[in-house]
C-alpha positions as a Markdown table, in Angstrom:
| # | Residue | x | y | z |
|---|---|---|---|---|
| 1 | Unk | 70.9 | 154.0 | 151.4 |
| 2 | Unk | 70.5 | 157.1 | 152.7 |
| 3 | Unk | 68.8 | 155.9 | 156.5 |
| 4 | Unk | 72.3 | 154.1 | 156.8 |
| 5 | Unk | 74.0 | 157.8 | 156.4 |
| 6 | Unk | 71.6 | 159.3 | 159.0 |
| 7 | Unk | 72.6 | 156.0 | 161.0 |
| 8 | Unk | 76.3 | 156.3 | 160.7 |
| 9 | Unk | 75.7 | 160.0 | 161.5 |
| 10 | Unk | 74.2 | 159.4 | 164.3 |
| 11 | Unk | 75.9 | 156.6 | 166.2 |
| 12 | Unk | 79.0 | 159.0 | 165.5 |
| 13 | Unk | 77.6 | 161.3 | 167.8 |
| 14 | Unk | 76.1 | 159.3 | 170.5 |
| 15 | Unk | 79.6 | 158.0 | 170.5 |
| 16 | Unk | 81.4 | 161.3 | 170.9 |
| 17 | Unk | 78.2 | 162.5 | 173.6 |
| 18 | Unk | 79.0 | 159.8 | 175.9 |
| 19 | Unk | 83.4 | 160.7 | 175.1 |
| 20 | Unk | 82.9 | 164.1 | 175.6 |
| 21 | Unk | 80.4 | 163.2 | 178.8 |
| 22 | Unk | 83.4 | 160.9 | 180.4 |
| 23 | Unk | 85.8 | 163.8 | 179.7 |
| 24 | Unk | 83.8 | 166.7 | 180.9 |
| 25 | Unk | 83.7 | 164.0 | 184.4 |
| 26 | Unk | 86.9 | 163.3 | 184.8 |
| 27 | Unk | 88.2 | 167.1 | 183.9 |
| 28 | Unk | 86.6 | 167.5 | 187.5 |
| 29 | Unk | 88.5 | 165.5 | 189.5 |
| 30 | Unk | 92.2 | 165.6 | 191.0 |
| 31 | Unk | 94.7 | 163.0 | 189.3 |
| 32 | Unk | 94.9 | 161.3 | 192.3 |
| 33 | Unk | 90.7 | 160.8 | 192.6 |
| 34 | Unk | 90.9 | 158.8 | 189.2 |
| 35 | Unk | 92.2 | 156.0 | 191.7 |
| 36 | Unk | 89.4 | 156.0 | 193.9 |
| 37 | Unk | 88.1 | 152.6 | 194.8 |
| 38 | Unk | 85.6 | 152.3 | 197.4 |
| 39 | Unk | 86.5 | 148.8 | 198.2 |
| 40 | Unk | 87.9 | 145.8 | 196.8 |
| 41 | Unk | 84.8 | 145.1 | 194.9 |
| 42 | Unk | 84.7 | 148.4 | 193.2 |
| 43 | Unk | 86.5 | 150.1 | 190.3 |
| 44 | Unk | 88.2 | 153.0 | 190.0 |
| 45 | Unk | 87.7 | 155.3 | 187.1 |
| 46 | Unk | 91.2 | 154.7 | 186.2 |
| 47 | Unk | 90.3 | 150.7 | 186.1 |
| 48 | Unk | 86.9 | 151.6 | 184.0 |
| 49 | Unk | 88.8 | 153.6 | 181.5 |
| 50 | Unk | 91.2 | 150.5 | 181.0 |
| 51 | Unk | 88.3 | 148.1 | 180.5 |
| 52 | Unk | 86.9 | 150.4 | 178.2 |
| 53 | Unk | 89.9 | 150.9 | 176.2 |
| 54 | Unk | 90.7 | 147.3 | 176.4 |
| 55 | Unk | 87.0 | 146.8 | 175.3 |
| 56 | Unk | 87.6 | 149.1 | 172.5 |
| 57 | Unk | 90.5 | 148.1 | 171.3 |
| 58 | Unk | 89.6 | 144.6 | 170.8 |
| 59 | Unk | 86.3 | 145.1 | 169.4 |
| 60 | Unk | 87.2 | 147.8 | 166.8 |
| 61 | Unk | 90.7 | 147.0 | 165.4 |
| 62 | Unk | 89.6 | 145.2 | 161.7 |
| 63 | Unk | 86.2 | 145.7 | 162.8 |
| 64 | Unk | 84.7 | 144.0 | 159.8 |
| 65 | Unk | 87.4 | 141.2 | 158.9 |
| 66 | Unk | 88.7 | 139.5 | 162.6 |
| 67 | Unk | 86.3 | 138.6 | 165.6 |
| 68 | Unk | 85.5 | 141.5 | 168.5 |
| 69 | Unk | 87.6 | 139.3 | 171.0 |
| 70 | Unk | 91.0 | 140.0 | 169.7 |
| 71 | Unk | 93.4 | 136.4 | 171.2 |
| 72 | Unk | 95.6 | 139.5 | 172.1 |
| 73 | Unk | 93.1 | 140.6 | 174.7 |
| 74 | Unk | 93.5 | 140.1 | 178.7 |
| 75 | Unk | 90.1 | 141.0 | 180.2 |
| 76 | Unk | 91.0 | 140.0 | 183.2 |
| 77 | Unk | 93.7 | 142.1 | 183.2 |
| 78 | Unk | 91.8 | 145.1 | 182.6 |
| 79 | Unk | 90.6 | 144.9 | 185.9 |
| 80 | Unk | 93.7 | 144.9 | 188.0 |
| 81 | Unk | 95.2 | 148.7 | 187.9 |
| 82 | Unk | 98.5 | 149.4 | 186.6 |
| 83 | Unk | 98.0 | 152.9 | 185.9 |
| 84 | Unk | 100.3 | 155.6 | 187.6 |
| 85 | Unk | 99.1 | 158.8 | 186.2 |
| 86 | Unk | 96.3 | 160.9 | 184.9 |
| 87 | Unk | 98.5 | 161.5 | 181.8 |
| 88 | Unk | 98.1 | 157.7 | 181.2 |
| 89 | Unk | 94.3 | 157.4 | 182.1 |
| 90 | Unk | 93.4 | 160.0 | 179.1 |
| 91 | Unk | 96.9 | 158.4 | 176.7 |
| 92 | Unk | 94.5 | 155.0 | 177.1 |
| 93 | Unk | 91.4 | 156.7 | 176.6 |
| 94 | Unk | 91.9 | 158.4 | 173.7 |
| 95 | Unk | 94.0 | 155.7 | 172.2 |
| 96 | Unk | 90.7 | 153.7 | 172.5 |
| 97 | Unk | 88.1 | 156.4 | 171.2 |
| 98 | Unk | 90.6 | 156.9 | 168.1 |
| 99 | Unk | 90.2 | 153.5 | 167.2 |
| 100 | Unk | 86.5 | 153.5 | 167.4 |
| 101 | Unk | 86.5 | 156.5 | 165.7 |
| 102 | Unk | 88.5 | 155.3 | 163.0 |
| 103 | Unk | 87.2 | 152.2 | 162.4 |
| 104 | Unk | 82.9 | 154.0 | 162.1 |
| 105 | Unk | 84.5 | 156.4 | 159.7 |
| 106 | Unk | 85.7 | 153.7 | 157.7 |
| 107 | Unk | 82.3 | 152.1 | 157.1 |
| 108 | Unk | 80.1 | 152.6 | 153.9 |
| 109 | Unk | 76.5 | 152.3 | 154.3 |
| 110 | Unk | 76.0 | 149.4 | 152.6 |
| 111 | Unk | 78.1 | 147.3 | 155.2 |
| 112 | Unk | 75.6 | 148.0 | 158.2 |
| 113 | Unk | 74.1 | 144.4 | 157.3 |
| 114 | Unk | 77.6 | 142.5 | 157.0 |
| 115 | Unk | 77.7 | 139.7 | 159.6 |
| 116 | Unk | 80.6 | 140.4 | 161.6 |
| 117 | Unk | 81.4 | 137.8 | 165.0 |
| 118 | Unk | 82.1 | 138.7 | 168.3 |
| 119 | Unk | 83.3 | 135.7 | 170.7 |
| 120 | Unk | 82.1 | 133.4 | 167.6 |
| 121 | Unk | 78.5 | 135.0 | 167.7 |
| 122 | Unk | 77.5 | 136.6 | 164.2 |
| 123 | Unk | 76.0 | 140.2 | 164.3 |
| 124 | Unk | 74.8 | 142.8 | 161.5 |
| 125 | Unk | 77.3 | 145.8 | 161.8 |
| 126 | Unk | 74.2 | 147.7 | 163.4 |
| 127 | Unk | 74.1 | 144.7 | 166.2 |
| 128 | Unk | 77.6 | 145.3 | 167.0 |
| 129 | Unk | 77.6 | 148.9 | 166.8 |
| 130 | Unk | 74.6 | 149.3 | 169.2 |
| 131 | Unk | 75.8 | 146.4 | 171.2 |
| 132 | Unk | 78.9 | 148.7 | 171.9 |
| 133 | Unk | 77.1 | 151.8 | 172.4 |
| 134 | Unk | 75.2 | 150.2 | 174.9 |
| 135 | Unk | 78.0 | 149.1 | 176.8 |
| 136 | Unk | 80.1 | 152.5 | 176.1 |
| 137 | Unk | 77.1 | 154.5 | 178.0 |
| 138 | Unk | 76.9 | 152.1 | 180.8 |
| 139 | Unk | 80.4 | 152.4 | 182.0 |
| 140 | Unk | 80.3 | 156.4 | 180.9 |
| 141 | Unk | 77.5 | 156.5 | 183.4 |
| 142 | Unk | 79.5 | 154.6 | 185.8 |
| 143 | Unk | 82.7 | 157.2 | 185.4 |
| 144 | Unk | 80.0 | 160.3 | 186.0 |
| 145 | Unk | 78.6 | 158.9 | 189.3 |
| 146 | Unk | 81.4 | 158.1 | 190.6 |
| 147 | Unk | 83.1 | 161.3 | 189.5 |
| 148 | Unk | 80.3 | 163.4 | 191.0 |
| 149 | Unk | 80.5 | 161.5 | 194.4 |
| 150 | Unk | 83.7 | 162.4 | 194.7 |
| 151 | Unk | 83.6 | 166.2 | 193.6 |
| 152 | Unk | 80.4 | 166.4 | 196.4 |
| 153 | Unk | 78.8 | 170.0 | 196.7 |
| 154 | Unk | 81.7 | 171.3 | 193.9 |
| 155 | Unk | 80.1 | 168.7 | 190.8 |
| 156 | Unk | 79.9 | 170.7 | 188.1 |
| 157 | Unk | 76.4 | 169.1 | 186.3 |
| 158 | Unk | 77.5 | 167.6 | 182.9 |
| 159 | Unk | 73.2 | 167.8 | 182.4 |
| 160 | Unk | 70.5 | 169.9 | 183.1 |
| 161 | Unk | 71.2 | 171.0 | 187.1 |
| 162 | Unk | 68.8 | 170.4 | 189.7 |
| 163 | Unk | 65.7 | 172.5 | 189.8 |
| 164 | Unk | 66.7 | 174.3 | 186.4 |
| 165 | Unk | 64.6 | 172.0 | 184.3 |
| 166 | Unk | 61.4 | 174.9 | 183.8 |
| 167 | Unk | 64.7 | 177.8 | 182.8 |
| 168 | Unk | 66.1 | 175.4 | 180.9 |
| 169 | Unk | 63.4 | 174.4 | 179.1 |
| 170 | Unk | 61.9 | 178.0 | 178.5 |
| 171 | Unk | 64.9 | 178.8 | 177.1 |
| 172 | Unk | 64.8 | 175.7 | 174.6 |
| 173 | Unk | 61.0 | 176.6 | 173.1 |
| 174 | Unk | 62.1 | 180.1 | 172.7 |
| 175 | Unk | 64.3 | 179.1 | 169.9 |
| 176 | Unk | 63.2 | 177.7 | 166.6 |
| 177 | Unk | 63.3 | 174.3 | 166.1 |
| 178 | Unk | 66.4 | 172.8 | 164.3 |
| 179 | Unk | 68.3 | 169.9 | 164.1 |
| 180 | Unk | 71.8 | 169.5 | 165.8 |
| 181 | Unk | 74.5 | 169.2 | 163.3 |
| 182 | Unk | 78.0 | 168.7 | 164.5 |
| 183 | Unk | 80.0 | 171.5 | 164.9 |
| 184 | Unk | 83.8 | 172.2 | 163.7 |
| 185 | Unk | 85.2 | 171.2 | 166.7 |
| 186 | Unk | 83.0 | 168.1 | 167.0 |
| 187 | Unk | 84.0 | 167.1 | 163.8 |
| 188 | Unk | 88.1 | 167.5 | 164.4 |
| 189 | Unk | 87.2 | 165.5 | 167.5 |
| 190 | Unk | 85.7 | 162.3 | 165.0 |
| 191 | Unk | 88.8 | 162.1 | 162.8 |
């Protein structure tokens, strides 16, 4: 039982990594920016963070007793932007992340192996849970490119910046080694 703690533990804070990466990204830009399309083919940030949240939504509300694709759901809505403001960009996307949040500190460790159905398709808990981490990062690496081709020369790096990687590391192997543990605030952030 106890590897399904460290699991729970850790999918928890890959999950709030890649919501505090999308944050830290979209904290850069000007509320008008989150609208940024390139062309017709192309989404804006604002139209990621509504698939996401739609995503999210759907696939975590009763988690473990309905099927991921809630009948409630409009995908193809999600891609057509009704968004007006910044204010409502981060109202969806923390509406989202709350739900997630919500429904992974809700499970017990011995549910990781119930068979739970997205689109009709049976997955362990893990399956799902990893299925959704994997998409979660993919469209939070899609927010941060497109965040730091907007911001140009003033992109803060969210990583380790350019040509810092020997400082960066020197600085990690001076310290003994530990393992990361989430902080206070991290923890406010998962409830």
């Amino acid at each position: 039982m106890e590897i399904n703690n460290q699991y729970l533990e850790s999918v928890k804070k890959q999950f709030l990594y890649y919501k505090t990466l999308g944050e830290k990204a979209m904290e850069q830009l000007k509320p008008q920016q989150l609208f940024t399309a390139l062309n017709e083919d192309t989404n804006s940030i604002a139209t990621i963070v509504k698939h996401l949240s739609g995503n999210m939504l759907s696939r975590w509300t009763d988690f473990l007793t309905t099927d991921g694709e809630k009948e409630w759901r409009n995908r193809d809505a999600e891609f057509e932007n009704d968004l007006q403001s910044k204010e409502e960009v981060l109202a969806l996307w923390n509406k989202a992340w709350e739900c997630l949040f919500t429904a992974l500190n809700g499970l017990q460790p011995e549910q990781l192996s119930q068979i739970i159905y997205i689109r009709n398709e049976g997955h362990s808990v893990i399956e799902a849970i990893n299925r959704q981490l994997a998409h979660y990062s993919y469209h939070v690496g899609q927010i941060v490119f497109y965040a730091k081709q907007l911001k140009k020369s003033d992109w803060e790096s969210l990583s380790i910046p350019k040509n810092r990687s020997n400082s960066y590391n020197a600085d990690k192997f001076s310290q003994e080694k530990s393992i990361k543990n989430f902080t206070d605030e991290e923890l406010k952030r998962l409830k």
